[in-house]
SEVO-683776 format. One line per 2 residues: number of its first residue (from 1); for each residue x, y, z of N, C-alpha, C. Coordinates in steps of 0.1 Angstrom, whole numbers. Last residue first. Example, Ala and Ser with C-alpha at 12.3 -4.5 7.8 and 13.67 -1.06 7.14 Angstrom:
2 = 128,-22,71,137,-11,71,129,0,79; 132,-57,78,123,-45,78,132,-33,78
//
This chain:
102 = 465,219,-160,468,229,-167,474,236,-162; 470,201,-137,479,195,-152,478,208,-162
100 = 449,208,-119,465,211,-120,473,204,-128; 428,197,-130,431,213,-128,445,216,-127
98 = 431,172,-126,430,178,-139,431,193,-143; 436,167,-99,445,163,-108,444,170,-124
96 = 412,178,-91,417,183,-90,434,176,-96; 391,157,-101,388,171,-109,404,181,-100
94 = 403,131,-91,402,137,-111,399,150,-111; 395,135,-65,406,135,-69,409,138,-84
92 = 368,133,-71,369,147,-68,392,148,-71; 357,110,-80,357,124,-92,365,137,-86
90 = 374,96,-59,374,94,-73,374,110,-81; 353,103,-41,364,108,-40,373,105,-55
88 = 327,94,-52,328,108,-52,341,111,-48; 336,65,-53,333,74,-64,334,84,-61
86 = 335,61,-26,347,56,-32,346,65,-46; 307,64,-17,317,71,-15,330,71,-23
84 = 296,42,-39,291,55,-37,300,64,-33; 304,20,-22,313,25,-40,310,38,-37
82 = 292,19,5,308,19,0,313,25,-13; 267,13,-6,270,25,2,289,30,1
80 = 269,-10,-14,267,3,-24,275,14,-18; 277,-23,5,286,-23,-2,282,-14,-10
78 = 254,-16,23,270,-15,29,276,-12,21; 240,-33,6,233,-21,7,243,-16,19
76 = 245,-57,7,250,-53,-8,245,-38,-2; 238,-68,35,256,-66,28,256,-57,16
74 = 214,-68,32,220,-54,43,236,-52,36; 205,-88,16,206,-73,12,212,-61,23
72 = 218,-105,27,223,-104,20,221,-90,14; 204,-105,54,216,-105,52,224,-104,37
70 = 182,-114,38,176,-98,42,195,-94,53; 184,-138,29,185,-131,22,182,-116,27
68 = 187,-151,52,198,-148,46,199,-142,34; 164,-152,63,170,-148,67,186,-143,60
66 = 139,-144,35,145,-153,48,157,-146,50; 112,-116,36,126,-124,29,130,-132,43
64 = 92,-110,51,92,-118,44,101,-128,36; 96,-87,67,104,-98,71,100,-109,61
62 = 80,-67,50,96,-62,49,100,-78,54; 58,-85,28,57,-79,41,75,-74,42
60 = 40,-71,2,49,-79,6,52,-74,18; 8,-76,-12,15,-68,-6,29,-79,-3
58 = -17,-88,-30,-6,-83,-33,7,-76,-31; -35,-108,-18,-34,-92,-14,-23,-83,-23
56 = -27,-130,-26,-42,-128,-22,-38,-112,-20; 1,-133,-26,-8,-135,-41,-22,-132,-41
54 = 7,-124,-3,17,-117,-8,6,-121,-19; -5,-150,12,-11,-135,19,-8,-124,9
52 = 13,-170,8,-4,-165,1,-7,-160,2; 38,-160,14,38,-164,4,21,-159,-1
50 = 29,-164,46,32,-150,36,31,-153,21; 24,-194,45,11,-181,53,17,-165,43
48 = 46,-200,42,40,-204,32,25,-192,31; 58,-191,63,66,-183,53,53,-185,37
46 = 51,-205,85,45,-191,82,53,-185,70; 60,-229,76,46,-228,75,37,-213,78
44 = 86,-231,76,77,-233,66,64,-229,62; 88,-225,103,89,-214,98,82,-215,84
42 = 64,-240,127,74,-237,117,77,-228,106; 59,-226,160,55,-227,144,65,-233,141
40 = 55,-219,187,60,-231,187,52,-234,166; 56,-191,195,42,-199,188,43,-214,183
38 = 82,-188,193,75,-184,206,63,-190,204; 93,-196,172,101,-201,184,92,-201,193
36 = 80,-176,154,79,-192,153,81,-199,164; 90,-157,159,79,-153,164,74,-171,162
34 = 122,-154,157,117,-155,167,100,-154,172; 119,-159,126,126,-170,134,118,-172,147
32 = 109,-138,119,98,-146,116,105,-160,130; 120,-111,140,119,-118,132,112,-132,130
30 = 104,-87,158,107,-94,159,107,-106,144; 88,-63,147,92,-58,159,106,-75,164
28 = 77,-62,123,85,-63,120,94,-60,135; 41,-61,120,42,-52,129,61,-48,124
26 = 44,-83,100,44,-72,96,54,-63,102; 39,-103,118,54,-103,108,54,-87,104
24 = 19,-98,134,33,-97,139,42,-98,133; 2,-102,111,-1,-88,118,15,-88,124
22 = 4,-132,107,8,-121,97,12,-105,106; -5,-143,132,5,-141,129,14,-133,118
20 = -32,-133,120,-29,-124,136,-9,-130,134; -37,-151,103,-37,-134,98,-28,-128,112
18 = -38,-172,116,-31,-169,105,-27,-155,99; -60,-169,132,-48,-170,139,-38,-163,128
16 = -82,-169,109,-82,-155,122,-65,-158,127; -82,-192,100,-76,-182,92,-73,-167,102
14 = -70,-218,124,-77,-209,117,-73,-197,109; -50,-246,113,-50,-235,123,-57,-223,115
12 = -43,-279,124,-48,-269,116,-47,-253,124; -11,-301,123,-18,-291,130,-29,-283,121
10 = 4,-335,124,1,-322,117,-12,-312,124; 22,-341,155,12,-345,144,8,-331,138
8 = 58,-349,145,44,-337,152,35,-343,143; 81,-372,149,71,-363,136,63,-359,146
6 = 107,-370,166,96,-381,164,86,-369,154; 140,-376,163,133,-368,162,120,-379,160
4 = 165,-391,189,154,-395,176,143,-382,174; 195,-384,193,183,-380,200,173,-382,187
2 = 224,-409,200,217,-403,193,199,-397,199; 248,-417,220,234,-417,220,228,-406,211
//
């Protein structure tokens, strides 16, 4: 037995609400996922709310990225973090390999 998805009817929703959901992406206390889940949203539709909020104001909110992109930047910001060190032992092994060759 398959479960039929049935279409929502489409929903309006004032610009006061819209902002007040912005306010909680911001706030950044819970992800867009979980603030959708609880406000029964879709995510499309607050990401679309950021999107315009981001060309009307010019700001970007920190949860604004999706989710696998704010995964992606935690990995590459691990992996800097990673060379970073791997470098300074680098220079430091070179500066004493080079001292003691004279």
């Amino acid at each position: 037995m398959t479960k039929s998805k049935t279409r929502r009817e489409r929903r309006t929703f004032s610009d006061e609400y819209k902002q007040n959901v912005l306010e909680m992406v911001r706030a950044g206390d819970k992800t867009i996922s979980q603030i959708c889940r609880e406000l029964d949203l879709t995510q499309s539709s607050v990401h679309s709310w950021i999107k315009a909020d981001k060309e009307h104001n010019g700001t970007m909110t920190q949860n604004s990225l999706s989710e696998t992109d704010q995964q992606e930047l935690e990995r590459l910001r691990a992996e800097n973090k990673r060379l970073k060190t791997e470098r300074e032992i680098l220079k430091k092994a070179t500066a004493f390999f080079a001292k003691n060759s004279l």
